[in-house]
C-alpha positions in Angstrom: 133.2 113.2 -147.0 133.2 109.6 -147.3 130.1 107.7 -148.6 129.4 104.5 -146.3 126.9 101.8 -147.5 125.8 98.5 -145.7 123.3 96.3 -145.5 122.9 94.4 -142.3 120.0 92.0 -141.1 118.3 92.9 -137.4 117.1 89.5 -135.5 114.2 91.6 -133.8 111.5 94.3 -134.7 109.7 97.1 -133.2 107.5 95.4 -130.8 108.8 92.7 -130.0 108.8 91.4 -126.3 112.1 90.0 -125.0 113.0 88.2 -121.5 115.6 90.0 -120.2 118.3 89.7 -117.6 120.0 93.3 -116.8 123.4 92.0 -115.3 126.1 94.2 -114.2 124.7 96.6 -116.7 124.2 94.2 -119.7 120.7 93.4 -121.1 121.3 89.4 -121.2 118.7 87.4 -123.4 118.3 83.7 -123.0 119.3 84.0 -119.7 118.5 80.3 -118.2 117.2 81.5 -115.1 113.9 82.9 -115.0 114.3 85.3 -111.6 116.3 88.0 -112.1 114.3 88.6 -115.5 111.3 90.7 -117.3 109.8 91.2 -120.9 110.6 94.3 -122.1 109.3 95.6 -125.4 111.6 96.9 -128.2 110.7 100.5 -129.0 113.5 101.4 -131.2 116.4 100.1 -133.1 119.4 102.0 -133.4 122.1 101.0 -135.8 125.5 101.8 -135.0 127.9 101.3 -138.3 131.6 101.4 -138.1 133.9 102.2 -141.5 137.2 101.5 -139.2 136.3 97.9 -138.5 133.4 97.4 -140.9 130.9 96.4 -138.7 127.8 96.5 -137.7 125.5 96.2 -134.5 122.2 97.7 -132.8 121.1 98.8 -129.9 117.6 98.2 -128.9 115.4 101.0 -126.7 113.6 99.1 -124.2 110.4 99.9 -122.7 111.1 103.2 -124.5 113.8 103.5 -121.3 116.8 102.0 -121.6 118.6 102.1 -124.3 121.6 98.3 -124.5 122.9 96.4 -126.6 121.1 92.8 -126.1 123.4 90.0 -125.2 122.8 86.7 -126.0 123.5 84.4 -123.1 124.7 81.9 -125.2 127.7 83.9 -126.3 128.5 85.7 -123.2 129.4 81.7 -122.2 131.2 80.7 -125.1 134.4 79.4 -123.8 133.4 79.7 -120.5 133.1 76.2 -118.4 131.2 75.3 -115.2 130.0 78.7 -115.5 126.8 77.8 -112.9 128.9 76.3 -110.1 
């Protein structure tokens, strides 16, 4: 069995309220429209660690719900131009 160790730094915490945007299935934060959204409280934080790549990233239970991977809308438009029109 292999030993795995890391160290990774989560931007939220348990109980924090978030605006989100649930788009085609992703939970969007930062979204710049304010229909389409709710707060939604974080009620868990699950880390997800990969040894193949090295990585790692959380998922965040919502409203003790759903459970996504929040997207910030910033990078879901990086690269992307005249993405409102």
């Amino acid at each position: 069995m292999q030993q795995a160790v890391f160290m990774a730094h989560c931007p939220y915490e348990l109980g924090d309220i978030v605006e989100v945007a649930i788009i085609e299935g992703m939970a969007i934060t930062g979204y710049p429209r304010r229909l389409g959204t709710a707060e939604m409280q974080i009620t868990d934080i699950i880390t997800e660690h990969s040894l193949k790549n090295g990585t790692v990233s959380f998922i965040y239970e919502l409203d003790g719900k759903k459970r996504m991977q929040l997207i910030p809308w910033n990078e879901l438009t990086k690269g992307a131009k005249n993405i409102d029109k």
